[in-house]
C-alpha positions as CSV (number, residue, x, y, z in Angstrom):
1,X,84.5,95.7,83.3
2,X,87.0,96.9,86.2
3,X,90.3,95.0,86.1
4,X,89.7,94.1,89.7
5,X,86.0,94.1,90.1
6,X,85.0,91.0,92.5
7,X,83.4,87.6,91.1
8,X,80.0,88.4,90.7
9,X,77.4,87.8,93.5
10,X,75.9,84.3,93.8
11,X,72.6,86.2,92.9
12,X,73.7,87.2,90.3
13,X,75.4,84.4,89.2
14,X,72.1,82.9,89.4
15,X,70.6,85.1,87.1
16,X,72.8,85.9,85.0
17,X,73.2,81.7,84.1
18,X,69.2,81.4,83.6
19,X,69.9,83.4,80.5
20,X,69.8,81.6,77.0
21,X,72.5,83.5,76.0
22,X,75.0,82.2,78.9
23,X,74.0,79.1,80.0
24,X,73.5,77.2,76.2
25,X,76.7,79.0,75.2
26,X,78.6,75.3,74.7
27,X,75.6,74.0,73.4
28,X,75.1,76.7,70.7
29,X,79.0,77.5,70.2
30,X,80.8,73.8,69.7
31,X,79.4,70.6,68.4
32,X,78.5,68.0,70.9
33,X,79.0,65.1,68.6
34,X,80.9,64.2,65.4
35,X,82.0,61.0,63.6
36,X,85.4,62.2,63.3
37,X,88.3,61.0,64.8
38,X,89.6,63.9,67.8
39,X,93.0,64.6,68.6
40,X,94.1,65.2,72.0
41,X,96.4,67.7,73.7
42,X,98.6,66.3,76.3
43,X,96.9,68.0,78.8
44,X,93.5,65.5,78.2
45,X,94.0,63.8,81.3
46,X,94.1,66.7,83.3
47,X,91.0,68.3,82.0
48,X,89.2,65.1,82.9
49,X,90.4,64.8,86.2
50,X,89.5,68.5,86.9
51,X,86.1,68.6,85.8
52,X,86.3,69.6,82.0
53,X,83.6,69.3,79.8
54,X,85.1,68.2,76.3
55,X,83.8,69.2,73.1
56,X,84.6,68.8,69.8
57,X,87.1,71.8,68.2
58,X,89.2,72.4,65.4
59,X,89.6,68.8,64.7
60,X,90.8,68.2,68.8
61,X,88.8,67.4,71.9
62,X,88.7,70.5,74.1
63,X,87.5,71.8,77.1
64,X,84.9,74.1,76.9
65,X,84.0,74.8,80.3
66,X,85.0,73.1,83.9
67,X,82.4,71.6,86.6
68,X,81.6,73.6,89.4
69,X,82.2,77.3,87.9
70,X,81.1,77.5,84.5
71,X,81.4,80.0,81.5
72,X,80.4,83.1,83.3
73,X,82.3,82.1,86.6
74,X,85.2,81.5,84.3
75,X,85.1,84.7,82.7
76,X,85.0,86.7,85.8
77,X,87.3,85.3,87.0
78,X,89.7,85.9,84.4
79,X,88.6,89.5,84.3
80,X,89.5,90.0,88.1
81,X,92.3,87.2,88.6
82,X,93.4,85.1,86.0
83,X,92.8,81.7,84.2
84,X,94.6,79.3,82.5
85,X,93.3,78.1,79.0
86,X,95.0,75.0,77.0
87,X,96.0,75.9,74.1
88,X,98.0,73.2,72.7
89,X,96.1,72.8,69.9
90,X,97.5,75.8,68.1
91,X,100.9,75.4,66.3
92,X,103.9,76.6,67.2
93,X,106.5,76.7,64.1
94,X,110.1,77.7,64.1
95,X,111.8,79.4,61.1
96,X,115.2,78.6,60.3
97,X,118.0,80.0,57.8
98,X,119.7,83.4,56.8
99,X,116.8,84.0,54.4
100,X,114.2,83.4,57.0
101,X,112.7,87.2,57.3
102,X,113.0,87.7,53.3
103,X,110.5,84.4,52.8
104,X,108.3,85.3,55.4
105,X,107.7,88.9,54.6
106,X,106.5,87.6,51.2
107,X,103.4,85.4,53.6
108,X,102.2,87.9,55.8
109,X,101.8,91.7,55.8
110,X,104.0,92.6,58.9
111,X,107.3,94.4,59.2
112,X,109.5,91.6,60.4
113,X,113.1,93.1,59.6
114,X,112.0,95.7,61.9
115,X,111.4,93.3,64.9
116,X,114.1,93.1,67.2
117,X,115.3,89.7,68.8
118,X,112.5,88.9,72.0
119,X,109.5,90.4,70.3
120,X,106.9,89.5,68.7
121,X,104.2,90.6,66.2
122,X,100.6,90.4,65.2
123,X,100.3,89.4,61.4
124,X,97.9,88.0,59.1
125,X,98.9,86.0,56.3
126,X,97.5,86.9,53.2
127,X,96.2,85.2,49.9
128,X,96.6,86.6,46.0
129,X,93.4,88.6,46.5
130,X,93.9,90.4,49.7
131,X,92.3,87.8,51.8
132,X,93.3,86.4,55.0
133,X,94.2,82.8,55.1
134,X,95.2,83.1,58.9
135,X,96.2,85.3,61.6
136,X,99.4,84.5,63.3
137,X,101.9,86.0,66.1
138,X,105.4,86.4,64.9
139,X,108.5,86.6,67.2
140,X,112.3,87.4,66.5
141,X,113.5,84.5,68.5
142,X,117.3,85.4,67.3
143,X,118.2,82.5,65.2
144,X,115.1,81.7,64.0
145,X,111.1,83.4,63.5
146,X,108.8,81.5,66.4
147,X,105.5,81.4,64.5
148,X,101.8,80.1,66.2
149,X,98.8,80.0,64.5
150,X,95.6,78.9,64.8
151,X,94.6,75.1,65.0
152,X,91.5,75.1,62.6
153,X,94.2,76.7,59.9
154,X,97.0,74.6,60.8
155,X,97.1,72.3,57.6
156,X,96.5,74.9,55.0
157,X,98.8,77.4,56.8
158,X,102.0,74.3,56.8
159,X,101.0,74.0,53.4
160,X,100.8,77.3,52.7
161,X,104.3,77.7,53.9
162,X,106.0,74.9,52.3
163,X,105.0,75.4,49.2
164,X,106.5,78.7,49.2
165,X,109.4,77.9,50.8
166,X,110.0,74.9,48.3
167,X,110.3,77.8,45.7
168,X,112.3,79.8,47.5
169,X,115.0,77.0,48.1
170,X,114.8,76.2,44.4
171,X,116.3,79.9,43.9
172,X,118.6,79.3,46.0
173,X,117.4,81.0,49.2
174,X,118.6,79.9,53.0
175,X,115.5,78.7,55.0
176,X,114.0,75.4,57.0
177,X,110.5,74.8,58.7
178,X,110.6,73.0,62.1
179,X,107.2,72.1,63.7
180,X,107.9,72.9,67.2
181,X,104.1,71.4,68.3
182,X,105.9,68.0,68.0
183,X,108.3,68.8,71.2
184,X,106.3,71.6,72.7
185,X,103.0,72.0,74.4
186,X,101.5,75.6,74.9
187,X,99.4,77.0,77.8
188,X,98.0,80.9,78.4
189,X,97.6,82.2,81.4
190,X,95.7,85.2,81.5
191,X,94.2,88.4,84.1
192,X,95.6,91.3,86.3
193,X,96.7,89.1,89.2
194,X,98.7,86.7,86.2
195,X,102.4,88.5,87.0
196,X,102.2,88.2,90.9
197,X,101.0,85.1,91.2
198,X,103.5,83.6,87.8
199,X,106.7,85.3,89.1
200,X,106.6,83.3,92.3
201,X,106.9,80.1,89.9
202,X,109.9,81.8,88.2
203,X,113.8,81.6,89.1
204,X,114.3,85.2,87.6
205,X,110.6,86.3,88.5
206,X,111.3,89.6,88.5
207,X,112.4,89.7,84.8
208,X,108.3,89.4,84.6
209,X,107.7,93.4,85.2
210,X,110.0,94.0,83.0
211,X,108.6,92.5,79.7
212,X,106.6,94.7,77.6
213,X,103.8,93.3,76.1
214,X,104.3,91.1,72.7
215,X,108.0,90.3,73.9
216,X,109.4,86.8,74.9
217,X,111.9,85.0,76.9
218,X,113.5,82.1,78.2
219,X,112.7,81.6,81.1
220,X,112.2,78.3,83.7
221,X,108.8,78.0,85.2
222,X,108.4,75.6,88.2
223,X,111.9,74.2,87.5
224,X,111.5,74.0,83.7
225,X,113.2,75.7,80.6
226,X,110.1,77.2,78.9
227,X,109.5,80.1,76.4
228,X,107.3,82.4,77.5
229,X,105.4,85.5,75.4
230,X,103.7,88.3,77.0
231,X,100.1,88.2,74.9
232,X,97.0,86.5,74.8
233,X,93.8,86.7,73.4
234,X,91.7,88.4,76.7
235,X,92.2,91.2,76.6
236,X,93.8,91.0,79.5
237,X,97.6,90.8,81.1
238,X,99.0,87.5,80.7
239,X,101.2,85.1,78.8
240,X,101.6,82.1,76.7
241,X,104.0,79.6,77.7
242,X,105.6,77.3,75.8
243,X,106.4,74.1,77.8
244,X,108.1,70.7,77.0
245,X,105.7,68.7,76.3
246,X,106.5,65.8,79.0
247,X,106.6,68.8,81.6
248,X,103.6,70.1,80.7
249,X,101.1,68.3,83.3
250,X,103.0,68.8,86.2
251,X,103.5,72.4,85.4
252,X,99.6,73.0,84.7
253,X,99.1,71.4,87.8
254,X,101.5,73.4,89.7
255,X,99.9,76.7,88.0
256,X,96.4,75.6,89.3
257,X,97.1,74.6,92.7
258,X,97.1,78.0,93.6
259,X,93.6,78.0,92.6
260,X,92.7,74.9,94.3
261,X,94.4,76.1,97.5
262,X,92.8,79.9,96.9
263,X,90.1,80.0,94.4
264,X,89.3,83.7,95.2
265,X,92.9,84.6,94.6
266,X,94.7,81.7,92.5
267,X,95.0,80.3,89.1
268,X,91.9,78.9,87.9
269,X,91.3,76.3,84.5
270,X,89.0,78.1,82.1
271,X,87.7,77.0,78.9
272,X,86.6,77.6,75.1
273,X,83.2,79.2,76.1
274,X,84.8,82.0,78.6
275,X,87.7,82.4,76.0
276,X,85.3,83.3,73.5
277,X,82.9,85.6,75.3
278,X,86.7,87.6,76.9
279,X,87.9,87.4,73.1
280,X,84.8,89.2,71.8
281,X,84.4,91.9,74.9
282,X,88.0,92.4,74.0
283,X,86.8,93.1,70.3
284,X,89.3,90.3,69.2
285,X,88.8,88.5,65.8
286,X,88.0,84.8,65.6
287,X,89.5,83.2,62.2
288,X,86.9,81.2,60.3
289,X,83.9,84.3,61.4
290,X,85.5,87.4,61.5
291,X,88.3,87.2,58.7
292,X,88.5,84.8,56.3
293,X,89.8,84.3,53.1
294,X,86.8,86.8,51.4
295,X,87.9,89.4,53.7
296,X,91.1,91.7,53.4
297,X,93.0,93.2,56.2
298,X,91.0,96.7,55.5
299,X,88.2,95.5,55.2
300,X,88.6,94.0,59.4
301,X,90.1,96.8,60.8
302,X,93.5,95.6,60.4
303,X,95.3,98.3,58.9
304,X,97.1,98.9,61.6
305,X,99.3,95.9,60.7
306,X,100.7,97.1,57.8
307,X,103.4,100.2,58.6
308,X,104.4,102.6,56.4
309,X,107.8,100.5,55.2
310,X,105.3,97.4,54.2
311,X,103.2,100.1,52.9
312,X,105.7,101.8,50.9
313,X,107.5,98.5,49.7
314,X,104.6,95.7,49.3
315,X,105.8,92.4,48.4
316,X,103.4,90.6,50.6
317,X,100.3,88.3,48.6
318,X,97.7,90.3,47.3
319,X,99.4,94.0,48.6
320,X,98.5,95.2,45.1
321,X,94.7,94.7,46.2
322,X,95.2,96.0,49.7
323,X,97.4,98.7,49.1
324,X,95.0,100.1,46.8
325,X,92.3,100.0,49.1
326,X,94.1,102.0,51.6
327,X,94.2,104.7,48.9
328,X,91.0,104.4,47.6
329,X,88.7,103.1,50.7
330,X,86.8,100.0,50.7
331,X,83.0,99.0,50.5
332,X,82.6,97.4,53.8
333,X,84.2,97.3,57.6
334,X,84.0,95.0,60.3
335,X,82.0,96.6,63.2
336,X,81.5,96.4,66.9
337,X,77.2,96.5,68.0
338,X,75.9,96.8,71.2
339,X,72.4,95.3,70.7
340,X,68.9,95.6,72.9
341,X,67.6,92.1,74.7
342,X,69.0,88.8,73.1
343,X,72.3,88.4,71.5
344,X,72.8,88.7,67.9
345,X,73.8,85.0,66.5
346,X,76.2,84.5,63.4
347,X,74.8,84.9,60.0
348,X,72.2,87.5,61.4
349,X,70.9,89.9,58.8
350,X,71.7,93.9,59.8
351,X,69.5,96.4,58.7
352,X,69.1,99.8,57.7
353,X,66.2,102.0,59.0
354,X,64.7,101.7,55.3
355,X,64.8,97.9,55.8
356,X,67.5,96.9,53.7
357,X,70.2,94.6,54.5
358,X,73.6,96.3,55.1
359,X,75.3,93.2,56.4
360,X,75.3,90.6,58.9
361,X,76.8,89.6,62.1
362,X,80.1,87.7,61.9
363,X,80.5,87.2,65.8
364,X,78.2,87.9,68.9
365,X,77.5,86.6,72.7
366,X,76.4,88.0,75.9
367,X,79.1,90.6,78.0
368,X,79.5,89.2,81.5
369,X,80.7,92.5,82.0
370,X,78.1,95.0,80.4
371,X,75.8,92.8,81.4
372,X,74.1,93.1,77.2
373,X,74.4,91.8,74.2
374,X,77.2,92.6,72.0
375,X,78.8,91.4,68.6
376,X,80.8,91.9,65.6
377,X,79.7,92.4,61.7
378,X,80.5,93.5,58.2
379,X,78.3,96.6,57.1
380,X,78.6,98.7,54.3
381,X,81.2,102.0,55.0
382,X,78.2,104.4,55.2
383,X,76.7,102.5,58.2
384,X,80.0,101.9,59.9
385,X,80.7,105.1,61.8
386,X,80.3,104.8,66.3
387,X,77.2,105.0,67.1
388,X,75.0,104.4,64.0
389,X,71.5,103.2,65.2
390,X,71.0,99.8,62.9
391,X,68.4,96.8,63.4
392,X,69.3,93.1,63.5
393,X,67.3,90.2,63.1
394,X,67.1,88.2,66.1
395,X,64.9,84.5,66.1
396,X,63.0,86.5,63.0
397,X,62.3,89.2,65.4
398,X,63.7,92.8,65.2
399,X,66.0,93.9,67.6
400,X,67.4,97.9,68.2
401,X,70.9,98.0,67.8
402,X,74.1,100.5,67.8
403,X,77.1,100.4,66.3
404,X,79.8,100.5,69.1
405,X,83.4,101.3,69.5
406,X,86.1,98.2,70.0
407,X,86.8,96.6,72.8
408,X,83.7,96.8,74.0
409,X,85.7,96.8,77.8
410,X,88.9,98.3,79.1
411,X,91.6,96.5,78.1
């Protein structure tokens, strides 16, 4: 998909949202009804008033798509311009205490005493066994660690914490938890265009250009002291911004005006459904289908988390299990597919050309932007190699398949 490829035409559009695979993608993807009780994020009454159509999440009523455009509109437009997704639903955690880096480097597998103050750091925290209990972003914020992870995982992963940070302070060791969530509300805007139009919202715009990406500042955005991250979960350019939470609608709206008075060339609201189908192009993981707790950071393609200090040293959960399958290998690997006609669904068998199940499919959709179906899976190592012709079962039928380098677009 070219960064700045135009929104597709309305023919297109048109048949491109005929498609099963597009158009039911809230139906199929999020539950439309549920006894339990939803949370809200603080941007609820914008959503509304903008055309979002809510769905039940993680436990919180979310958007996942907006009237008038739609998932594939959405998407496009992220790819070409950019969107904004609400993502206050996630928790953001702050780290305190001289002991801070020693406690979490015993959670997660990343090199944290090698992260210098304003960056930040893809980790996964890990279980006994190798497993992943969660991924999480990780940034030196100077004083403290500034810690989000995922919403679905947010009990167990506070938990998680606690408990070993109530051990640690038994032996005497410096550190505090602070839930940030509970004062902040977080935001990501995200696509090519995200910097121009962002920096022009920004007293010291042009310190913008000169972040790299995974590094953070304080900056204000539309008058108000925010942190803000270069990352996202696109694919794309873009960054998370963490905003007060009693600023938070005024600076959403503020962010998608520019839409409202430009659509072609603006800020524009964008939901779960086009988050997912960018996430997946982007060959990003989703916790809870493409990790889990079964599944070790080998096994998903994440060894490049671990550098040769973590490597060398261990001391994470379960880094006896993990580093001994970067020695020895391991018996399966998440994959990328690019498959023929409908998308492969979760849970779908993969097969071998003798017929026998190899695996299944963890993750898939339609690409907006290859305009075919494409997914990720667990196979076993000998059928995991780029381009490895493999068969998956698609509504009980047969359907050609190949196994695909990730992402699946530029990024």
């Amino acid at each position: 998909c070219i960064r700045n490829k135009m929104i597709l035409s309305n023919l297109a559009r048109r048949t491109l949202l005929t498609r099963p695979s597009v158009a039911r993608l809230a139906k199929r993807t999020y539950a439309t009804e549920t006894t339990e009780t939803l949370k809200r994020t603080p941007l609820y009454t914008l959503h509304n008033e903008i055309g979002g159509k809510l769905v039940p999440f993680a436990g919180w009523e979310m958007p996942v798509q907006y009237q008038g455009d739609g998932v594939l509109a959405e998407h496009m437009h992220c790819r070409s311009v950019s969107s904004l997704f609400d993502v206050s639903h996630m928790v953001q955690l702050k780290l305190y205490g001289k002991d801070r880096v020693k406690c979490m480097e015993a959670l997660v597998v990343g090199d944290l005493k090698g992260l210098t103050d304003g960056n930040s750091r893809l980790s996964v925290f890990t279980n006994e066994k190798g497993g992943i209990i969660d991924d999480t972003v990780i940034t030196n914020a100077g004083d403290h660690l500034y810690i989000v992870v995922n919403a679905g995982c947010a009990e167990k992963d506070i938990a998680h914490i606690n408990n070993h940070l109530s051990s640690a302070k038994s032996n005497g060791l410096d550190v505090y938890l602070e839930n940030f969530s509970e004062i902040n509300s977080l935001i990501a805007v995200q696509g090519p265009q995200t910097e121009k139009i962002l920096k022009k919202f920004i007293k010291q715009g042009e310190v913008l250009q000169n972040m790299p990406f995974m590094s953070q500042r304080q900056l204000e955005v539309n008058g108000v002291p925010c942190i803000v991250t270069r990352c996202g979960y696109t694919g794309e350019d873009g960054f998370e911004i963490s905003i007060p939470t009693p600023f938070v609608y005024d600076v959403t709206r503020a962010l998608l005006e520019t839409g409202h008075s430009d659509p072609k060339h603006g800020i524009r609201a964008a939901g779960l459904g086009a988050r997912d189908s960018l996430r997946l192009e982007a060959g990003l993981c989703l916790y809870g289908h493409d990790m889990d707790e079964n599944i070790t950071p080998i096994e998903g393609g994440l060894a490049w988390l671990i550098n040769k200090r973590r490597r060398d040293d261990g001391g994470f959960l379960g880094s006896d299990v993990i580093l001994k399958q970067l020695k020895e290998g391991v018996t399966k690997k998440r994959v990328g597919f690019v498959v023929k006609g409908a998308p492969a669904r979760e849970e779908a068998p993969i097969i071998n050309d003798k017929g026998e199940q190899i695996g299944k499919v963890t993750s898939g959709t339609f690409s907006p932007c290859l305009r075919q179906g494409i997914g990720m899976g667990y196979v076993e190592t000998a059928y995991s190699k780029s381009n490895t012709p493999i068969t998956i079962k698609v509504r009980g039928r047969d359907q050609e398949a190949v196994v695909s380098k990730t992402p699946f677009v530029p990024t």
